[in-house]
N, C-alpha and C positions, 0 to 999 in steps of 0.2 A: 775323482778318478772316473775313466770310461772305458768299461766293455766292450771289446768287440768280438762277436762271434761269425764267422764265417762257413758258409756252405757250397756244396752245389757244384763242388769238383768232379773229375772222373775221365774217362776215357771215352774219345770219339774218334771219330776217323776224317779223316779232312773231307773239309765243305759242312759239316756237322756243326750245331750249335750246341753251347752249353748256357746256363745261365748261372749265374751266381749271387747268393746273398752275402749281406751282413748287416749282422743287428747291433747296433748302439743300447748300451742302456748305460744308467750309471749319469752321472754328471753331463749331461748332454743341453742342455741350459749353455755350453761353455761354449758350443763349437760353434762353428760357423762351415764348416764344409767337408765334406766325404768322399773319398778318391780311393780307387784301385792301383795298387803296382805289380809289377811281377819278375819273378827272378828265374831266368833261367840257368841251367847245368853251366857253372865257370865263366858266367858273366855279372855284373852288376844287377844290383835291384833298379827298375827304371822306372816310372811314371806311365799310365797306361789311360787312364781317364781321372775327371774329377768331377764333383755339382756342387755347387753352391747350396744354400736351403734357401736362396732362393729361386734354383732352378737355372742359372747359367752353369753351360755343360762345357770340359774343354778334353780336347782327344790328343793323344798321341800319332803324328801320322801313318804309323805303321797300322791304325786299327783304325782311320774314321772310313764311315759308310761301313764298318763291318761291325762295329760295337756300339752299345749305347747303354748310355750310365743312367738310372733313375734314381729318385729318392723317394719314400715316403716316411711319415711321422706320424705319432700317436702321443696321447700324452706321458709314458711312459717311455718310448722308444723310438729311436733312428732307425729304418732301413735303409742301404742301399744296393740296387743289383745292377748287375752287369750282364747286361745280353750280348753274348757273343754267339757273331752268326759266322757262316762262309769259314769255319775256321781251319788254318795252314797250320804244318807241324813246326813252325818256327814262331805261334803263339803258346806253345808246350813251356811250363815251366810252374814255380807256385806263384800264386796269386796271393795278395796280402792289403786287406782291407786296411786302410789308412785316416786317419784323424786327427787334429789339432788343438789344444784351448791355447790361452794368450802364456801356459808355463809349460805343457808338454807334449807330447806327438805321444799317438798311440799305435798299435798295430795289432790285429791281428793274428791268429795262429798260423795263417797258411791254408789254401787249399789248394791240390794240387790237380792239373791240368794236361793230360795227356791227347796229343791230336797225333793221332799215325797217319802215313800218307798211304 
């Protein structure tokens, strides 16, 4: 199994940056890459970024040039964050940390993301 813990939510006002974690731990040997989604009020969960470990990065166009996905690693643990910059209030929604091994996807608690205009 794999943990993930997610941070770094909250409220800003548009043009504001937030940034966001999350920590892998647990079976992390398994994965091969680490991606954000997010849900907004009455729409679908969608795809927002993702990284490789080995560092290829892929964006949603609603968010390239405004967001950027990092990763780092320890021998315990996956991090990966999301720097959101320039942020509109139609980036507002929860955000949910994302993962894979070759039998199961993982997600996430959720953090959630308010941008006012």
């Amino acid at each position: 199994q794999v943990q993930l813990v997610e941070s770094g939510g909250g409220l800003v006002q548009a043009g504001g940056s937030l940034r966001l974690s999350c920590a892998a731990s647990g079976r992390i040997f398994e994965i091969g890459f680490m991606a954000w989604y997010r849900q907004a009020p009455g729409k679908q969960r969608e795809p927002v970024a993702a990284v490789t470990l080995g560092g290829t990065t892929n964006y949603a166009d609603s968010v390239k040039g405004r967001f950027t996905i990092s990763f780092s690693r320890d021998n315990a643990k996956n991090t990966v964050y999301l720097q959101m910059n320039s942020l509109k209030p139609e980036d507002t929604g929860v955000y949910y940390c994302n993962t894979q091994s070759a039998r199961n996807s993982y997600w996430g608690q959720g953090t959630q993301v308010t941008v006012s205009s």
